[in-house]
SEPA-684039 format. One line per field, with one value per residue: x, y, z of N, C-alpha, C in turn; residue in one letter; residue number from 1. Coordinates in steps of 0.001 Angstrom, whole numbers, plus 500000, padded with zeros to 6 digits. Atoms other than C-alpha are relative to their C-alpha. Layout:
% SEPA-684039
n_xx <- c(X ...)
n_yy <- c(Y ...)
n_zz <- c(Z ...)
ca_xx <- c(X ...)
ca_yy <- c(Y ...)
ca_zz <- c(Z ...)
c_xx <- c(X ...)
c_yy <- c(Y ...)
c_zz <- c(Z ...)
res <- c(a ...)
n <- c(NUM ...)
//
This chain:
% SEPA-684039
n_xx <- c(500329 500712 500260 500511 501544 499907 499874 501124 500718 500168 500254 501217 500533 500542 501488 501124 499655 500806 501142 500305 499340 501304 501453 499841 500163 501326 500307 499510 500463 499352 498772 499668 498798 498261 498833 498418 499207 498484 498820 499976 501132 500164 498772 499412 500067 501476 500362 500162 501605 501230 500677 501038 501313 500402 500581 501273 499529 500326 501359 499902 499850 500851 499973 500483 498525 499889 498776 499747 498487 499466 499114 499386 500806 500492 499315 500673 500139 501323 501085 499835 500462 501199 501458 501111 500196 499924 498512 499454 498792 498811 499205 499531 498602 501209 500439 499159 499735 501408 500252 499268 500875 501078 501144 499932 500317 499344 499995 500362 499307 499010 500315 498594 498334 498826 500601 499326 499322 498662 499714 499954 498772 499942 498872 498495 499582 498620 499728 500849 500272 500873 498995 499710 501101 499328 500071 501511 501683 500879 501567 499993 500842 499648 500209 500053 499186 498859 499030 499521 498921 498859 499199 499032 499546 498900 499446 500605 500192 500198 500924 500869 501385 501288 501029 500346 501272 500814 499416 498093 499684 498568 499011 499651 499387 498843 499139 499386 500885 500499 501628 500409 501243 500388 499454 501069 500819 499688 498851 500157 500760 498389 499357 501339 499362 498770 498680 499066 499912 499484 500495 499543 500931 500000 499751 498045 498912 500731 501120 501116 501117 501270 501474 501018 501998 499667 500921 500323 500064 500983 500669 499396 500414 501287 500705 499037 500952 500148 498126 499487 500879 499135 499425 500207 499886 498582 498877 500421 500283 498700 500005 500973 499509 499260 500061 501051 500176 500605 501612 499986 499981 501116 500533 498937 500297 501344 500040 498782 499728 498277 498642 500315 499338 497875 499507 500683 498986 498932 500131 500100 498627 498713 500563 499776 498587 499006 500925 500464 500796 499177 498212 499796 500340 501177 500325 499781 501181 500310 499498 498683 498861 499389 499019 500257 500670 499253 498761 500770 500397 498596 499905 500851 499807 499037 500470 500872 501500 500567 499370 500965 500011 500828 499838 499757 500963 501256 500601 500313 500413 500046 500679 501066 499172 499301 501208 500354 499207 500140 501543)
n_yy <- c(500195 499134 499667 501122 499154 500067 501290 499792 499388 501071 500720 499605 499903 501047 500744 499653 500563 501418 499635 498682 500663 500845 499395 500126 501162 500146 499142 500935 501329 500230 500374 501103 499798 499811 498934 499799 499302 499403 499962 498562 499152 499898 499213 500075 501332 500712 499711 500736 500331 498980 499519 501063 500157 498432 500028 501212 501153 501006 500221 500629 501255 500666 499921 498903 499753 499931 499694 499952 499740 500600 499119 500435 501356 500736 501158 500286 501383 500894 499648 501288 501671 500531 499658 499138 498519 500998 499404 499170 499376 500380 499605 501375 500729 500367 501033 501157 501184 500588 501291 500444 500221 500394 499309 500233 498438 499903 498558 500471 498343 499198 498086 499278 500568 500052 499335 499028 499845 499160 499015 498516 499600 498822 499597 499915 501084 500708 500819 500141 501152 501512 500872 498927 500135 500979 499285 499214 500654 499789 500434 500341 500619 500768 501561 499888 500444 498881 499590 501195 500520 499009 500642 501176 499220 498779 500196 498836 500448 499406 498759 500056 499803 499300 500449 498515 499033 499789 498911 498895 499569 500589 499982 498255 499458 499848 499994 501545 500959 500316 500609 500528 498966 499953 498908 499753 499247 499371 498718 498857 499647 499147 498842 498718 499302 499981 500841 500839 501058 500645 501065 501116 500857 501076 500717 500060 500808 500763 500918 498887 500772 499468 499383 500936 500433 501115 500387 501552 501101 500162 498737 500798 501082 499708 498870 500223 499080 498660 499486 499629 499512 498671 499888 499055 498534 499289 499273 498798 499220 499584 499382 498724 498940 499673 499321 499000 500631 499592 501170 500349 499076 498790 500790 500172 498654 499962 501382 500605 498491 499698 499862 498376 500022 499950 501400 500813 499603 500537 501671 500596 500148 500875 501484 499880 500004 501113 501416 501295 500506 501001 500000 498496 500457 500090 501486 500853 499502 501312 500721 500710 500848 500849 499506 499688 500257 501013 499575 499219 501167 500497 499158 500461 501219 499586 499243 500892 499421 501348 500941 501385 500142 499954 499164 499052 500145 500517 499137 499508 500195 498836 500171 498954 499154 500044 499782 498838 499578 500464 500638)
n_zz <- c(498610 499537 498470 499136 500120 501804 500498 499371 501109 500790 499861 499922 500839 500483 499399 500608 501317 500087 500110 501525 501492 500079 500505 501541 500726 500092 500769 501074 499512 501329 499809 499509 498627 499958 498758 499985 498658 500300 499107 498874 500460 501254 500466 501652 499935 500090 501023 501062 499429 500167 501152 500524 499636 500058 501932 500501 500613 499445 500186 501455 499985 498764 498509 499108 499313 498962 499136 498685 499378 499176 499065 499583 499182 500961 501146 501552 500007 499257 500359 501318 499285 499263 500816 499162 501137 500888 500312 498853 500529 499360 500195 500230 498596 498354 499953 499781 498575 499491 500650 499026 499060 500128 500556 501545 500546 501305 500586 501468 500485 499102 499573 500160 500842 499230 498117 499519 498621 499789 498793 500494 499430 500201 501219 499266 499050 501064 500583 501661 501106 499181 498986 498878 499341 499196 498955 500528 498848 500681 499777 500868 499757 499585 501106 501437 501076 500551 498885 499767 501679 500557 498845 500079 501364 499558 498763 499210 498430 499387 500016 498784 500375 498885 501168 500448 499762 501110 499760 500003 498791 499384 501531 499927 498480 500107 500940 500010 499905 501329 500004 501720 500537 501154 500562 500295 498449 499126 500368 499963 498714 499802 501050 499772 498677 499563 500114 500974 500363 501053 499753 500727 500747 499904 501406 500558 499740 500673 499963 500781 500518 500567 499527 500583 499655 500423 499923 499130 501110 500419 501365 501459 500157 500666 500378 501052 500957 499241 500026 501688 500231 499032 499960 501082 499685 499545 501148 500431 498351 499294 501241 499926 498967 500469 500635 499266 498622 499185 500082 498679 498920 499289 498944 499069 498912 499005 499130 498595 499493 499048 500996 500715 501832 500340 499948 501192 500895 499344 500666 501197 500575 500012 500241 501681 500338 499622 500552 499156 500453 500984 500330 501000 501664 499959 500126 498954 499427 499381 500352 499051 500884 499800 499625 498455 498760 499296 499316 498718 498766 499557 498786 498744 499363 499377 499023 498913 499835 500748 499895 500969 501188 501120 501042 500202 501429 499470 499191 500900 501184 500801 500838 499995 500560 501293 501036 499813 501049 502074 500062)
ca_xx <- c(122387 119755 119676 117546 114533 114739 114776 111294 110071 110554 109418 105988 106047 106787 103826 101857 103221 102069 098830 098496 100149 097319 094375 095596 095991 092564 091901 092951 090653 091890 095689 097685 099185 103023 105341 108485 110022 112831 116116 115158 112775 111427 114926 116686 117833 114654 114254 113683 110614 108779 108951 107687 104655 104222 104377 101884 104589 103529 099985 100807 102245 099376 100660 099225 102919 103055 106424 107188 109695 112231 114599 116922 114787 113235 114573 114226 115084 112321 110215 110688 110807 107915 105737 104581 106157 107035 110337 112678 115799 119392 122732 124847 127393 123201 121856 124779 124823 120816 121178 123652 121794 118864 116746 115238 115874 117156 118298 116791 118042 120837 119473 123258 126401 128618 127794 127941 129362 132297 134574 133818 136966 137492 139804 142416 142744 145887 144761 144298 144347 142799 146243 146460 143551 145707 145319 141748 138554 136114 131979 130738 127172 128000 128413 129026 130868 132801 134620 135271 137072 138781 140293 141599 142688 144697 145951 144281 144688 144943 142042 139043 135428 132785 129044 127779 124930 122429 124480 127114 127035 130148 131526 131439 132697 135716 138102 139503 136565 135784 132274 131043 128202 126715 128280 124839 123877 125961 128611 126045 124416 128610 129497 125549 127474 130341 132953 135411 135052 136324 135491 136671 134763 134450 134223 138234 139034 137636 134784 132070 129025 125701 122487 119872 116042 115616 112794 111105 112565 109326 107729 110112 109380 105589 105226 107904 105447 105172 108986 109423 106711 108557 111526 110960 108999 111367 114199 111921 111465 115178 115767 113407 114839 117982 117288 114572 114362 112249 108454 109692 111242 108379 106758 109826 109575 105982 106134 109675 109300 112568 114656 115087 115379 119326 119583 117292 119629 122535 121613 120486 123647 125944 124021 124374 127932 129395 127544 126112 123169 124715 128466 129914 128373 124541 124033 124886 121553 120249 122923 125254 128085 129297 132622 131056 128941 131670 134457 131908 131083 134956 135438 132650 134067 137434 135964 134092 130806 129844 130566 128415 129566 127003 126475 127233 124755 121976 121637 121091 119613 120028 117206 114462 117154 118667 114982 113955 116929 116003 112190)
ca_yy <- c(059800 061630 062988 061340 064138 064127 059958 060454 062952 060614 058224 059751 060690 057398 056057 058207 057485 054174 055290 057540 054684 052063 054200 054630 050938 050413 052749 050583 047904 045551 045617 043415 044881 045500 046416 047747 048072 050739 051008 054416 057410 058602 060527 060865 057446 056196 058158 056060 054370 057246 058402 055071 055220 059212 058606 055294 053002 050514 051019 050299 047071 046297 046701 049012 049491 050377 052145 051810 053604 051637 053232 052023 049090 047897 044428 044271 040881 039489 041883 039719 036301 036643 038077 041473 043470 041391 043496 045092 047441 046269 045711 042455 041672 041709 039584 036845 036448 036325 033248 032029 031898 030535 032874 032389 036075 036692 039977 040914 044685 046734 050466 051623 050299 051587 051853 055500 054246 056079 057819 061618 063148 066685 068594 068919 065659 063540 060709 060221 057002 053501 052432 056032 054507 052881 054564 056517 056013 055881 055576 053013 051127 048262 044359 046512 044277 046850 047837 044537 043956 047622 045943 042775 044574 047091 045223 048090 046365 049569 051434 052178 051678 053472 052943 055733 057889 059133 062495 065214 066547 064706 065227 069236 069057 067095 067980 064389 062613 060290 058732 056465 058300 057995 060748 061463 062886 063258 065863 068049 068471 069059 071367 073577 074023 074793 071916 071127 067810 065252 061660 058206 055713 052511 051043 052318 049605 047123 046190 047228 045714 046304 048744 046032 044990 041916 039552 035976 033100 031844 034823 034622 031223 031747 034929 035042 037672 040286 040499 041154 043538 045687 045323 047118 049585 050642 050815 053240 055023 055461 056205 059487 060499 060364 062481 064910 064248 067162 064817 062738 064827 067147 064282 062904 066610 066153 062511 063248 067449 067278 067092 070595 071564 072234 068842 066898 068767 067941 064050 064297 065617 063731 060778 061790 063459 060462 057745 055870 054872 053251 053907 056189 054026 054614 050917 049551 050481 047982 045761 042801 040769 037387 038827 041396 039205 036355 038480 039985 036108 035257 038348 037240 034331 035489 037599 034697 036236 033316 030209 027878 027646 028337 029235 032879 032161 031345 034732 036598 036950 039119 037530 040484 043368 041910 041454 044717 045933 043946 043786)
ca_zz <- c(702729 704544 708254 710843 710418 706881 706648 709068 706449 703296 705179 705717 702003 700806 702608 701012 697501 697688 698700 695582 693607 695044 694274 690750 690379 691082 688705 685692 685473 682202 682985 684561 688299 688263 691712 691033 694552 694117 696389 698087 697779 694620 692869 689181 689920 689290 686107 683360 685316 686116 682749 681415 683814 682921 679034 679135 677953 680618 680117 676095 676989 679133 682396 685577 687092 690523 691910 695277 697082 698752 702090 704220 705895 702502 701369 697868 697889 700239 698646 695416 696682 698959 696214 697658 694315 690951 690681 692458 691753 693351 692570 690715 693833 696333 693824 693421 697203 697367 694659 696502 699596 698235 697079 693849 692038 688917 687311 683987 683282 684410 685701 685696 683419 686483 690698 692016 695486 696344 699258 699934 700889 701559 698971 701196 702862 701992 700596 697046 696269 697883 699420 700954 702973 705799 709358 707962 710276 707412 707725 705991 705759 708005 705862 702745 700175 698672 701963 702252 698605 698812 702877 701343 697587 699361 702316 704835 708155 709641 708727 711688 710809 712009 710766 708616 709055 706618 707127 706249 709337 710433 707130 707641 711326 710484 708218 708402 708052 705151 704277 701351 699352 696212 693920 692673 696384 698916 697461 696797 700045 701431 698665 699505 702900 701895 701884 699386 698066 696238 695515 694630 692450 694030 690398 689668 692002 689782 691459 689249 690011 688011 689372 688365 688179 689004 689480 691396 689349 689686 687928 685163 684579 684362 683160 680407 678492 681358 681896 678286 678669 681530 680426 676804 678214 680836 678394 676516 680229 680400 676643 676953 680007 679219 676502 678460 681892 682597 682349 685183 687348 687778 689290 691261 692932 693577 695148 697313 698090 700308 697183 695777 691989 692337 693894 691503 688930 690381 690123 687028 685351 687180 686269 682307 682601 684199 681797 684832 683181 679802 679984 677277 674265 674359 673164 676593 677632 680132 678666 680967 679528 680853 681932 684254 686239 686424 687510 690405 691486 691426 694021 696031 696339 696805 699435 701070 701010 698294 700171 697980 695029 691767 688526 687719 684754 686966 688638 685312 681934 678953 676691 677377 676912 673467 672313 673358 671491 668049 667793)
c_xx <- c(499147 500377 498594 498302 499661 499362 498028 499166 500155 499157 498515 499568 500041 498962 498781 500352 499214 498656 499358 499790 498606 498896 500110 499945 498651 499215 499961 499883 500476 501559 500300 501194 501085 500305 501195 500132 501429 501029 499991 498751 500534 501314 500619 500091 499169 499800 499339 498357 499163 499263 499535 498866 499090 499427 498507 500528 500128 498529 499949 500256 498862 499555 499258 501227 499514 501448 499849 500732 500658 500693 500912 499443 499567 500945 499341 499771 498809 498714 499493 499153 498716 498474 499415 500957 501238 501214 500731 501873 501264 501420 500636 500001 498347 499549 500716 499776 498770 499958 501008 499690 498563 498514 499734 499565 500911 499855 499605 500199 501175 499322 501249 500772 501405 499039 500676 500315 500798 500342 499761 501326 500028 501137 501210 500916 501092 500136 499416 500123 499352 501210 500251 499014 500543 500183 498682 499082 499319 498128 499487 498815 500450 499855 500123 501178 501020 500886 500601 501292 500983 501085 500719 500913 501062 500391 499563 499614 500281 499330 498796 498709 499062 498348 499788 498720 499499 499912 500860 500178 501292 500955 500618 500955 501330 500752 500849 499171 499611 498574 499881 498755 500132 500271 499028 499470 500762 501130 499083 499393 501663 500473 498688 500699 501303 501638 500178 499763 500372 499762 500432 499027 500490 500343 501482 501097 499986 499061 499006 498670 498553 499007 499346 498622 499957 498289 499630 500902 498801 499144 500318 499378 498438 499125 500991 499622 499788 501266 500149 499239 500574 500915 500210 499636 500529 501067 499221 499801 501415 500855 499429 500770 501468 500543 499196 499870 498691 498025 500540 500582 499021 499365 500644 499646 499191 499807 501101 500377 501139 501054 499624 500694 501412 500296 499734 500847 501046 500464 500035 501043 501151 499700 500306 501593 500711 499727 499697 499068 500268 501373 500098 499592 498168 499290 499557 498686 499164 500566 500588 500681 500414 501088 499979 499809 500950 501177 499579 499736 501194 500385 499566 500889 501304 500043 499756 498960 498910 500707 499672 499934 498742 500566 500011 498592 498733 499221 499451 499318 499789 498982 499062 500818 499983 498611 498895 500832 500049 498522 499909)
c_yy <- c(501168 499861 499670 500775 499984 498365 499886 500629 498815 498945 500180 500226 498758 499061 500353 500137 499141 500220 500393 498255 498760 500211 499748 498767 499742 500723 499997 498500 499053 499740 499353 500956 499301 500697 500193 500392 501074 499932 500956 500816 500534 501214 499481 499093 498954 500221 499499 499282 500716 500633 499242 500318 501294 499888 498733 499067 498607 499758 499305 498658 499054 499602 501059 499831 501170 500648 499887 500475 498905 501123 498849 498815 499194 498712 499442 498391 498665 500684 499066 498661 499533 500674 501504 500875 498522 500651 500977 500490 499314 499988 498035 499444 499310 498876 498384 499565 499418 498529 498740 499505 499208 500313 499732 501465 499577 501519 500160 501532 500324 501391 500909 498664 500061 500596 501451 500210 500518 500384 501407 500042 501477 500472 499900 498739 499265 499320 500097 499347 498875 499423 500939 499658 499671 501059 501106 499304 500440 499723 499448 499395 498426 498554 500663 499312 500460 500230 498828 499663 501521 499351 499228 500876 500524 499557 501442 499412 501129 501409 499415 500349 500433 500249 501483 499994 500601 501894 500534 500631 499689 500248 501794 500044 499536 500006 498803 499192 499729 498972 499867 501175 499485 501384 501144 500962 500700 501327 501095 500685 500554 501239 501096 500464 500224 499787 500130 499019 499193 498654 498734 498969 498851 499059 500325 498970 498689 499141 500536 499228 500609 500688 498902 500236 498587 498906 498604 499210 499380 500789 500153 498781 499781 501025 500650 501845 501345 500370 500822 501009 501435 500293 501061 501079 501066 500489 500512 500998 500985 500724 501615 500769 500229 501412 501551 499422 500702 499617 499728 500564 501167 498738 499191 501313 500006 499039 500720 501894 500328 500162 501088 499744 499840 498324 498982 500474 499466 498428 499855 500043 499123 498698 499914 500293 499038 498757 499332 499206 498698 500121 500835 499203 500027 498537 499318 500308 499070 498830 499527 499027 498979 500239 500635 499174 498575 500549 500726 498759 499741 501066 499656 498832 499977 500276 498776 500369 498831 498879 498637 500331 500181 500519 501031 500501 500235 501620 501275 499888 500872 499794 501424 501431 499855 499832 501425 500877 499675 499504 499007)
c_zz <- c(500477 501249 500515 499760 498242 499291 500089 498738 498509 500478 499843 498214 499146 500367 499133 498697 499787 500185 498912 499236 500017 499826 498780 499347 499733 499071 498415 499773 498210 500235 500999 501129 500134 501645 499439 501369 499667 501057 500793 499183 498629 499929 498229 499963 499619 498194 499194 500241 500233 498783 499033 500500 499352 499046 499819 499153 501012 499357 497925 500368 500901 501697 500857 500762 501554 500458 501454 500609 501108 501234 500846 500957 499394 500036 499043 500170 500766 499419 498616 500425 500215 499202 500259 498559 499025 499419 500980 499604 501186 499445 499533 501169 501489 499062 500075 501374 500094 499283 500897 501654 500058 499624 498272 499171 498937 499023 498561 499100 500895 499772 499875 499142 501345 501442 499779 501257 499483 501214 499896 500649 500212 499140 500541 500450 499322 499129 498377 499375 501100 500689 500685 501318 501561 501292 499611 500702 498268 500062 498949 501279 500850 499168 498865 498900 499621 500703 500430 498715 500265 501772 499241 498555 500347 501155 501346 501247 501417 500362 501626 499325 500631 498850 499656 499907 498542 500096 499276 500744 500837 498926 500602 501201 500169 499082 499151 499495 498820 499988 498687 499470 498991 499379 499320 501322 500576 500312 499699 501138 501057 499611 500637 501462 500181 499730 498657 499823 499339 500294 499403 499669 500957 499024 499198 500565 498893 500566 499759 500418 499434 500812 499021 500346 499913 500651 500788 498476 499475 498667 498650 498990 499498 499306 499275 499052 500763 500094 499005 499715 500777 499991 498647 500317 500676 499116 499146 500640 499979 498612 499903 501103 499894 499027 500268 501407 500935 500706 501492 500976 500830 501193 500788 500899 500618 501487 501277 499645 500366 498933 498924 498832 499983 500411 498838 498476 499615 499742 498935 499091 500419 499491 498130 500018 499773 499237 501315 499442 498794 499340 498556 498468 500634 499996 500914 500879 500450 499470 501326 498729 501318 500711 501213 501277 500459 500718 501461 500564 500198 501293 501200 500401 500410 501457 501219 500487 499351 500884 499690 498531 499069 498837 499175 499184 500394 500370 498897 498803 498942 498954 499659 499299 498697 499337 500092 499038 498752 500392 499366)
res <- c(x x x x x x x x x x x x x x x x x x x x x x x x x x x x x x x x x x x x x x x x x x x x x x x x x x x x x x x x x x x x x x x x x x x x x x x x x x x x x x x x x x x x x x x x x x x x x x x x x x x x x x x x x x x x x x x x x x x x x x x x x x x x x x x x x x x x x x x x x x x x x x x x x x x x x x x x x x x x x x x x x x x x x x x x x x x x x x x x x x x x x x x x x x x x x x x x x x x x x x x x x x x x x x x x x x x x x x x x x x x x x x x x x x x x x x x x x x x x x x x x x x x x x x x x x x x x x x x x x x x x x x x x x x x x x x x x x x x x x x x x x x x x x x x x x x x x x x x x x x x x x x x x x x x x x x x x x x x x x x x x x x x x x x x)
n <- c(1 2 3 4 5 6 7 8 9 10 11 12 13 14 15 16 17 18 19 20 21 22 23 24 25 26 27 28 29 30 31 32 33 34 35 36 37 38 39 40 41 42 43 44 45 46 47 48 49 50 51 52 53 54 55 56 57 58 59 60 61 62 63 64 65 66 67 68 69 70 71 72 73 74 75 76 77 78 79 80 81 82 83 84 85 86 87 88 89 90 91 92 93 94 95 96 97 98 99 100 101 102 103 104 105 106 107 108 109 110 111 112 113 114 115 116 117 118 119 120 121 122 123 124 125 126 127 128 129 130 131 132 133 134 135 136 137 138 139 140 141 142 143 144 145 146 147 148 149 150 151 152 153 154 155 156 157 158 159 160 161 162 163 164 165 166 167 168 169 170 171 172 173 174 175 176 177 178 179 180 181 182 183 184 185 186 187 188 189 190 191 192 193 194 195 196 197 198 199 200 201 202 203 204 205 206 207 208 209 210 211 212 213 214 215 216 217 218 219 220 221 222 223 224 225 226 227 228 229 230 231 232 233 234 235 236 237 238 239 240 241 242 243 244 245 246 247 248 249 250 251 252 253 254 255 256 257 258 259 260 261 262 263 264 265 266 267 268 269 270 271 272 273 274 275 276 277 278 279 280 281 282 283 284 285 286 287 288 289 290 291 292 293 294 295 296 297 298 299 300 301 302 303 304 305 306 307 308 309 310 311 312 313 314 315 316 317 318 319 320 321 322 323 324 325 326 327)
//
């Protein structure tokens, strides 16, 4: 989460990202123009894609790839759909409902093996588990899924919601006060001032759902050969960085200034410590399984977020992955 001057600043530099990024396309006459829309400004998160575009393992496959930063106003999902970028980063549990709704998207990588939502908590505070939750004001993105499944899960009919801010400013001031975050961010911007912290996985309740890339159905459908084209070289993007991170991060720093070395650090290890990327077996590397993504539409639908029935099947596809993984 960023603060309100901070969001302003990104905002200005992802403008001018894209700028950069649309000169350069033009700049690559012969290949075939790629958008990736991402989920927020350029950060570790991203990794794996930057250091595809860096190395020239798009441009090998023929593509001119495009990043985009996403922020808190982006919708991937219409960005898809309506054509204005031919991919776009998200999450299982957003795309099930978008298929579900009527959108025609379809996921064709996983970017993470495990979400890094979570509660921050301060060290001290009492609770330390998900049923300690019960009388807790917590700040949470308003309609978020998750807060919805850990309410019904844990019977928590007497927690108090309050929307959350793109802050730790409320975090520092009360001692009490709990706020979702990504474990990747917002603990270290707490901890640089200070706080104690401590944090609970969202994914220990068991609702795991996938970081994805996911694409038009249409597009899919007619362009079978470019998928398979972005999806290899990405998972060579994320392979490298994994292993070296420091290529794309220099130019993460350049693009999105506001995020200092210790932070960009910060991400990047927790992002390796914790396996987010491909869980503690390397293999799982832009891998999904059957299991995941049906036990994330049975929730939904538990939930009542799905209230039109489909086929679990529909909203995914592991073909590109498993042939990326066996040439």
């Amino acid at each position: 989460m960023r603060s309100r001057t901070r969001l302003l600043t990104l905002f200005l530099i992802a403008s001018l990202c894209s700028l950069t990024a649309c000169k350069h396309q033009q700049q690559n006459p012969g290949l075939i123009p790629i958008t990736l829309q991402t989920d927020w400004y350029p950060q570790p998160e991203h990794g794996g894609f930057y250091d595809a575009l860096l190395r020239g393992y798009y441009k090998d496959e023929g593509l001119d790839v495009r990043i985009t930063p996403g922020g808190p106003f982006v919708s991937a999902e219409n960005q898809v759909s309506g054509g204005a970028a031919q991919f776009a980063m998200g999450s299982s549990d957003q795309v099930l409902v978008a298929v579900a709704r009527g959108l025609p998207v379809i996921a064709v990588e996983a970017t993470m093996q495990q979400d890094p939502q979570a509660l921050m908590l301060h060290k001290d505070s009492p609770v330390h588990s998900f049923t300690e939750l019960n009388g807790q004001t917590i700040a949470v993105k308003p309609g978020s899924i998750w807060f919805q499944y850990l309410l019904k899960r844990y019977n928590l009919n007497s927690v108090r919601e309050i929307p959350a801010t793109y802050s730790v400013a409320n975090f520092l001031q009360d001692p009490h006060y709990i706020q979702q975050c990504f474990v990747t961010s917002e603990p270290y911007f707490a901890a640089k001032s200070g706080a104690d912290v401590r944090t609970m996985l969202i994914s220990e309740t068991g609702y795991q759902p996938y970081r994805v890339v996911f694409t038009a159905s249409s597009f899919l459908h007619d362009h079978p050969e470019l998928v398979a084209k972005f999806v290899r070289a990405s998972l060579r993007g994320w392979r490298d960085y994994l292993g070296n991170s420091a290529v794309a991060n220099t130019e993460i720093s350049k693009l999105n200034p506001a995020m200092s070395p210790d932070q960009m650090q910060f991400s990047t290890q927790t992002l390796k410590d914790q396996h987010f990327i491909t869980s503690p077996d390397p293999n799982q590397l832009g891998q999904f399984t059957f299991a995941r993504w049906n036990t994330m539409y049975q929730q939904l639908l538990d939930l009542k977020v799905i209230s039109t029935p489909i086929d679990p099947k529909t909203a995914y596809t592991t073909q590109f992955v498993d042939a990326a993984a066996h040439p």
